[in-house]
C-alpha positions as CSV (number, residue, x, y, z in Angstrom):
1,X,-9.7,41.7,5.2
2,X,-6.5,42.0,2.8
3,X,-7.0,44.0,-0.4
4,X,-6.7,40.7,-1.9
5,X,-10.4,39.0,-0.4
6,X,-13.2,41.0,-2.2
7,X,-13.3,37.5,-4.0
8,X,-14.7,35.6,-1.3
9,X,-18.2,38.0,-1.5
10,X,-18.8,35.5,-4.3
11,X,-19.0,32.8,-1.6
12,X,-22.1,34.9,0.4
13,X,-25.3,35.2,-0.7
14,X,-27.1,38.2,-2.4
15,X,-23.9,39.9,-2.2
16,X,-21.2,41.2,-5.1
17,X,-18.2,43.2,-5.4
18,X,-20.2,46.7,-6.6
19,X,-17.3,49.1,-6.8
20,X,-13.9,50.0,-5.6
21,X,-12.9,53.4,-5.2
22,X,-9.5,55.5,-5.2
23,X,-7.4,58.6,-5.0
24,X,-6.3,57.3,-7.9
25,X,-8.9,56.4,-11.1
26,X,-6.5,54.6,-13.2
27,X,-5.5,52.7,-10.0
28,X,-9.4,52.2,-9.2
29,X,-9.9,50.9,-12.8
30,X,-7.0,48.5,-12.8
31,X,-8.3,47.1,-9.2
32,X,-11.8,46.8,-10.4
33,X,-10.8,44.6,-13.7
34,X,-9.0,42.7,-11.5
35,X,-11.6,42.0,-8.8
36,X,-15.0,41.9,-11.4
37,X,-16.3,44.9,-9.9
38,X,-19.1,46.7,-12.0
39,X,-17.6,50.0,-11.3
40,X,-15.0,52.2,-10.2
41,X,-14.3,55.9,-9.2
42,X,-11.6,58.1,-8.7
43,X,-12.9,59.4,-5.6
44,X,-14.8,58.3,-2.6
45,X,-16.8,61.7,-2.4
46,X,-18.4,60.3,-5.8
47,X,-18.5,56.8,-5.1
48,X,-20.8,57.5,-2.4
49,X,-23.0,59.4,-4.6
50,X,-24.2,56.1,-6.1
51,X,-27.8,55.1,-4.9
52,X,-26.8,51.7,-5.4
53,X,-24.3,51.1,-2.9
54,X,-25.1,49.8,-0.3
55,X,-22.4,49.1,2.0
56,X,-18.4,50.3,2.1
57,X,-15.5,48.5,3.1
58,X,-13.0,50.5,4.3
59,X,-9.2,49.1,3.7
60,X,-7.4,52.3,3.5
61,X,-3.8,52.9,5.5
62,X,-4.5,52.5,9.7
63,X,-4.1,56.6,10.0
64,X,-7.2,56.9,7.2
65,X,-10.1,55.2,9.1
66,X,-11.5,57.4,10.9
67,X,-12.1,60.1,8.6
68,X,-12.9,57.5,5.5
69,X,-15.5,56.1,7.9
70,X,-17.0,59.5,9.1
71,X,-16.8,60.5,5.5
72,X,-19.0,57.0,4.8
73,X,-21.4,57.6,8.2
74,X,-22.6,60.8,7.0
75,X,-23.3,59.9,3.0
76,X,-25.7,57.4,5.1
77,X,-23.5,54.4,3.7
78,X,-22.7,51.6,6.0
79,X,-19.4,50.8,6.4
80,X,-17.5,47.4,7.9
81,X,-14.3,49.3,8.5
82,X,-10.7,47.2,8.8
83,X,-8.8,47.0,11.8
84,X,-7.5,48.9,13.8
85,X,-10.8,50.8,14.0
86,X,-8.8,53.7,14.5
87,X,-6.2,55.0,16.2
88,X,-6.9,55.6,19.4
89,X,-10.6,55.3,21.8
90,X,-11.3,58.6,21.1
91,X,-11.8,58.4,17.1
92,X,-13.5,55.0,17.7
93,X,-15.8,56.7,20.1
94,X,-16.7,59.9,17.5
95,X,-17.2,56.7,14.8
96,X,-19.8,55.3,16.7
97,X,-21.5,58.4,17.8
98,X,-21.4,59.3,13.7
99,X,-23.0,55.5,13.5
100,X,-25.5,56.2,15.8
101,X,-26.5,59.6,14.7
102,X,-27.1,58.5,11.4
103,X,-28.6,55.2,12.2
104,X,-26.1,53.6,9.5
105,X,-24.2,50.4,10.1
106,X,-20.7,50.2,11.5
107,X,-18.4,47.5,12.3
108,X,-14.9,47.0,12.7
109,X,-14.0,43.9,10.4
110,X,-12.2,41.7,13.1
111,X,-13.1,38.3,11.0
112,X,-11.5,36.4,14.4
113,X,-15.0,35.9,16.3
114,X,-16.9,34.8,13.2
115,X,-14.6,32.1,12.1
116,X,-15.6,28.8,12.9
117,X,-12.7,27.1,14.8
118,X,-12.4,30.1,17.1
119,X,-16.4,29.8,17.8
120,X,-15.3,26.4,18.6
121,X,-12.7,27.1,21.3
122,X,-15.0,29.5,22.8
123,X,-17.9,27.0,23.6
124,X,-15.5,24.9,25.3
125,X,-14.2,27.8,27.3
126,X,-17.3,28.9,28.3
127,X,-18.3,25.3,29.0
128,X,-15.7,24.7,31.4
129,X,-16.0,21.3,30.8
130,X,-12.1,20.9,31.0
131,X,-11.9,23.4,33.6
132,X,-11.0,26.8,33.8
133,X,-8.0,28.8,31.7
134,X,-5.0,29.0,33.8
135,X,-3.3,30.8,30.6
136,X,-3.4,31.4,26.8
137,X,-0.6,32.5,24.3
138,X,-0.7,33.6,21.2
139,X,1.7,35.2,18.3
140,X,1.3,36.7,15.3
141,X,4.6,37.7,13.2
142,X,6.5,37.7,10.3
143,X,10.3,39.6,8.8
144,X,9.3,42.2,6.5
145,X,12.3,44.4,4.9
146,X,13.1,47.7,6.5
147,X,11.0,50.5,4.0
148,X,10.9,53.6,6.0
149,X,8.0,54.9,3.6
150,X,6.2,51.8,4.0
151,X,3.2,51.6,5.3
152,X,4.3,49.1,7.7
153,X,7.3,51.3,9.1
154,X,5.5,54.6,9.1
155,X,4.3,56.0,12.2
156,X,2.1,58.8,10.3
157,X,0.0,55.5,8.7
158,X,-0.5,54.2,12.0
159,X,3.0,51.7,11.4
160,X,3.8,49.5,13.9
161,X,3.2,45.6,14.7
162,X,1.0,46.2,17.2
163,X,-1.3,48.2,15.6
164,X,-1.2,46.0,12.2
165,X,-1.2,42.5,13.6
166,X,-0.8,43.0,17.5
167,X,-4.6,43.1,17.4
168,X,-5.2,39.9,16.6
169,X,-3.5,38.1,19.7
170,X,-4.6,41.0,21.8
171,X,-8.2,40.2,20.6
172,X,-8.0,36.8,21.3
173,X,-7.7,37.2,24.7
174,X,-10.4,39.6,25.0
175,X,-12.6,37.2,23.2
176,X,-12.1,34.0,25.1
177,X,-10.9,35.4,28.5
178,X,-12.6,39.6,28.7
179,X,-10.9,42.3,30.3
180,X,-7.9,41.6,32.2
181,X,-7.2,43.7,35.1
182,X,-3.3,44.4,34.2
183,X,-1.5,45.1,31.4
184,X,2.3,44.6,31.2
185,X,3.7,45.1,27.9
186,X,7.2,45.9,26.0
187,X,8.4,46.8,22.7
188,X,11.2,47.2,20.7
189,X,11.3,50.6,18.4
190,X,12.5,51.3,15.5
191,X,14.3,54.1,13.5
192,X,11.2,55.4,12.4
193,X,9.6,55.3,16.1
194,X,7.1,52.3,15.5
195,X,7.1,49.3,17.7
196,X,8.7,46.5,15.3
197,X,8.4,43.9,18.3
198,X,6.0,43.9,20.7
199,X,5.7,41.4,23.9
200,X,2.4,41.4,25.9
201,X,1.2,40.1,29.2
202,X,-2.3,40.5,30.2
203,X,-3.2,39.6,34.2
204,X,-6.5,38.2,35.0
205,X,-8.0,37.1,38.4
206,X,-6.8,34.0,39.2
207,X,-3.3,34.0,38.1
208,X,-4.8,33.6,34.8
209,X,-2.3,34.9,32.1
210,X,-2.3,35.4,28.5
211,X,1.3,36.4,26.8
212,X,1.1,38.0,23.7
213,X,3.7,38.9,21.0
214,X,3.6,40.6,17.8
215,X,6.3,41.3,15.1
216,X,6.8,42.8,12.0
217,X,10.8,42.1,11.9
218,X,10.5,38.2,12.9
219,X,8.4,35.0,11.7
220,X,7.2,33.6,14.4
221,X,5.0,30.6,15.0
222,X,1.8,31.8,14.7
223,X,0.3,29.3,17.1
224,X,-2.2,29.5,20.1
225,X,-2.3,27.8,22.8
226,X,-4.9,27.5,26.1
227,X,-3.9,26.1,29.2
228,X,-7.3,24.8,31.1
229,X,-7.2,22.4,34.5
230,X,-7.5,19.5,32.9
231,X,-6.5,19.4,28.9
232,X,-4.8,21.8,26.9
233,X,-6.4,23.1,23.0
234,X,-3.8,24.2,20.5
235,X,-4.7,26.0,17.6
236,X,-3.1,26.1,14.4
237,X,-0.6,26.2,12.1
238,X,-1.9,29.9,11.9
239,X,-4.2,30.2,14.5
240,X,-5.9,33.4,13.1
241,X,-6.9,31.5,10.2
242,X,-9.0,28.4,9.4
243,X,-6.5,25.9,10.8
244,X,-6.6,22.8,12.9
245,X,-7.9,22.5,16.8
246,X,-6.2,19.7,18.9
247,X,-7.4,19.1,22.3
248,X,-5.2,17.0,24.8
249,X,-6.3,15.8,27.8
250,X,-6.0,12.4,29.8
251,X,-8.1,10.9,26.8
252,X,-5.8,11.0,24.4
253,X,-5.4,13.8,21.6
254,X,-8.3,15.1,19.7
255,X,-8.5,17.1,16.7
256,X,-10.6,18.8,14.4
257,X,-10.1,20.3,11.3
258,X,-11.6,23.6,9.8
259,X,-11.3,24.6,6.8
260,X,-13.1,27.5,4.3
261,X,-14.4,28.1,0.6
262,X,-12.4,30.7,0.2
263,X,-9.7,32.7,3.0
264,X,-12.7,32.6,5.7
265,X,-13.9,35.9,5.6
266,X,-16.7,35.2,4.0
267,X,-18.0,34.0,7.7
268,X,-17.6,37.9,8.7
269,X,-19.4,38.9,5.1
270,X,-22.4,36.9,5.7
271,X,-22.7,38.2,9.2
272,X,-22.6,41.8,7.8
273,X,-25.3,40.8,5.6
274,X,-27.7,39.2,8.0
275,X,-27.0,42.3,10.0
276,X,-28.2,44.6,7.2
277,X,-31.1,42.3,6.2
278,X,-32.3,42.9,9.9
279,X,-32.0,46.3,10.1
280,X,-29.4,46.2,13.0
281,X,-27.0,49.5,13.0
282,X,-24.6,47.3,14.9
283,X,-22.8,43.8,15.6
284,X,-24.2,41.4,17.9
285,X,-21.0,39.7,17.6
286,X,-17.9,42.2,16.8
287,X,-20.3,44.9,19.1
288,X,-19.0,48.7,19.6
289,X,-18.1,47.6,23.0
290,X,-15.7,45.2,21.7
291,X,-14.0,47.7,19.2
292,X,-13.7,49.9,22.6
293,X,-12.2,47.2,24.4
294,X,-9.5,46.3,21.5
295,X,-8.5,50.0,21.0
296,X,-8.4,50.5,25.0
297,X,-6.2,47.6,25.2
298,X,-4.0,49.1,22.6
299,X,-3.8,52.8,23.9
300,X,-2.6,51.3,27.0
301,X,0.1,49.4,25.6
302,X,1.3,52.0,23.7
303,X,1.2,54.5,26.4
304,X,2.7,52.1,28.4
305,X,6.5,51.5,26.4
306,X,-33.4,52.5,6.9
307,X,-32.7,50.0,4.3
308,X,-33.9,47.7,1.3
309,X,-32.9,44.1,1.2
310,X,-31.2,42.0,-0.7
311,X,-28.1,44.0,0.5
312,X,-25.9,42.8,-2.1
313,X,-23.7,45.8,-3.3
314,X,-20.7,46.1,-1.4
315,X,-17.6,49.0,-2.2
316,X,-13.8,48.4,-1.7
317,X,-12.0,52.0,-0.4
318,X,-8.0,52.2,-1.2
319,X,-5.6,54.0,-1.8
C-alpha cells in the first residue's frame, strides 16, 4: 500500500484510520490532517503506547521493516507490514518467530492474492480447464529520474527495482505457478550499486517458463500474460491492479472487467480484519510460507547477478 491509500479503510468495515506516526511530529500532524486520522505522534515508541490501537501498518523505507515490525511485535501490536517484508530470509524468519512469540498478527501486505481478478485467474489455473501453463510473463516498470539520495536509488534503503516492484511479477508466479526449480536472472546496475533493470526467468517442470522483468529506469507495459494448452488469459492494462481479464481460446475472445471502490486494497484490509476478528496470528492467504518464498526468490536473484473485536483502529508508520 502506497502512503497515499489509508483512504480506502473507509471502504472496510469497522475499520478507521486511528493514527499515523513519525520521526517527524510536524510531518505526523500534517499527514494525519490530510488522511482524517484522530491522532498523530512524533514517535513510534509512543504511538504504541496507545491502548487503542489496534493494528500497525508499516510503510517505512525497505531497509526499516524489520526492526519497525519487531519494534511493533513486541509492544503486542499487530502489524500488516509492506513489501518487501524485509531484506533478506533471515529478518523475515526473526519477524515471524517475534510473531509467533508474541502471538500478535503479522502479514506482509502483498494486496496481489486478495484482489479479485487475480483470484480469478487462479481458479482457472487451478481448474485446468484450458489446460496446463506452458508459460507466464509479467512486467512491472516505469522511468524515474536519477536521485542518488532517493529512496529508489539507494542501496542502504533497500533501493533497487527488484526489491521495490520486482516482487510483484516475481509473486505472480509463485502464486499461480509455486516454486520453480531454477532461477536465471540479470540485471543492470547502477552508479549507486542497485539493480535499475532487472530480467527474470523462472524454470518449472515441464518446460513451463515464466519471464519476469522489473524497472525503475523504463515504462514498460505492465501486462501479464499466461500461455495454457488451449487458450491464452491476458491481464491488464496494469495487471497488478484492478484491470481487465481477456481470455482467448478457439471460442472467441472473452473478457471480464474488474474494477474497485477505491485503489483495491481495501480487498487486503478486509482480510486483515476478518483475520483479527478470528483470532488468527497469521494469513490463510498471504501465509508466512509465502513471505519465505518471495524473499527466497529474491535473495537468489540478487546473489545470483488475544484480542477485542470490532478491530477497527488501524496506524500508518513513516518516515
Amino acid at each position: 500500500m502506497p502512503i497515499s491509500s489509508p483512504p480506502v479503510l473507509k471502504f472496510v468495515e469497522d475499520a478507521e484510520l486511528y493514527a499515523v506516526a513519525s520521526r517527524n511530529a510536524e510531518k505526523a500532524a500534517t499527514f494525519c490532517e490530510e488522511m482524517e486520522a484522530k491522532r498523530s505522534f512524533g514517535s513510534y515508541e509512543e504511538m504504541l503506547k496507545d491502548p487503542l490501537l489496534n493494528i500497525v501498518y508499516v510503510a517505512t523505507p525497505h531497509s526499516f521493516h524489520h526492526s519497525h515490525t519487531l519494534l511493533c511485535l513486541r509492544a503486542g501490536k499487530a502489524v500488516l507490514c509492506e513489501k518487501p517484508f524485509a531484506l533478506n530470509k533471515q529478518q523475515v524468519e526473526e519477524m515471524i518467530a517475534v510473531a509467533r512469540q508474541n502471538n500478535v498478527f503479522l502479514m506482509e501486505a502483498m494486496w496481489t492474492p486478495f484482489l479479485p481478478h487475480i483470484k480469478f485467474v487462479k481458479d482457472i489455473i487451478d481448474s485446468e480447464r484450458y489446460g496446463k501453463v506452458k508459460s507466464l510473463s509479467a512486467d512491472f516498470g516505469f522511468q524515474t529520474p536519477f536521485d542518488a539520495e532517493g529512496r529508489l536509488f539507494k542501496k542502504s534503503l533497500g533501493g533497487g527495482s527488484l526489491m521495490d516492484i520486482g516482487v510483484y511479477p516475481v509473486f505472480l508466479a509463485l502464486h499461480l505457478l509455486g516454486v520453480p526449480h531454477e532461477i536465471k536472472a540479470s540485471a543492470r546496475l547502477g552508479k549507486t550499486g542497485v539493480d535499475e533493470h532487472c530480467d527474470i526467468i523462472f524454470e518449472y517442470p515441464g518446460d513451463t517458463t515464466a519471464i519476469l522483468q522489473s524497472s525503475i529506469i523504463e515504462n514498460t507495459p505492465t501486462l501479464g500474460e499466461i500461455e495454457l494448452e488451449t487458450a491464452v488469459i491476458k491481464i491488464g492494462p496494469t495487471w497488478y491492479e484492478p484491470t481487465a481479464v481477456s481470455i482467448i481460446s478457439k471460442n472467441g475472445t472473452e473478457t471480464k472487467v474488474f474494477e474497485a471502490a477505491s485503489y483495491g486494497y481495501e480487498y487486503e484490509a478486509r482480510h486483515v480484519q476478518e483475520m483479527l476478528r478470528q483470532n488468527k496470528t497469521e494469513s490463510d492467504v498471504m501465509t508466512f510460507e509465502k513471505s519465505l518464498e518471495l524473499i527466497s526468490s529474491c535473495f537468489v536473484r540478487v546473489m545470483a547477478s488475544p484480542f477485542h473485536t470490532p478491530y477497527k483502529h488501524w496506524s500508518l508508520v513513516f518516515v
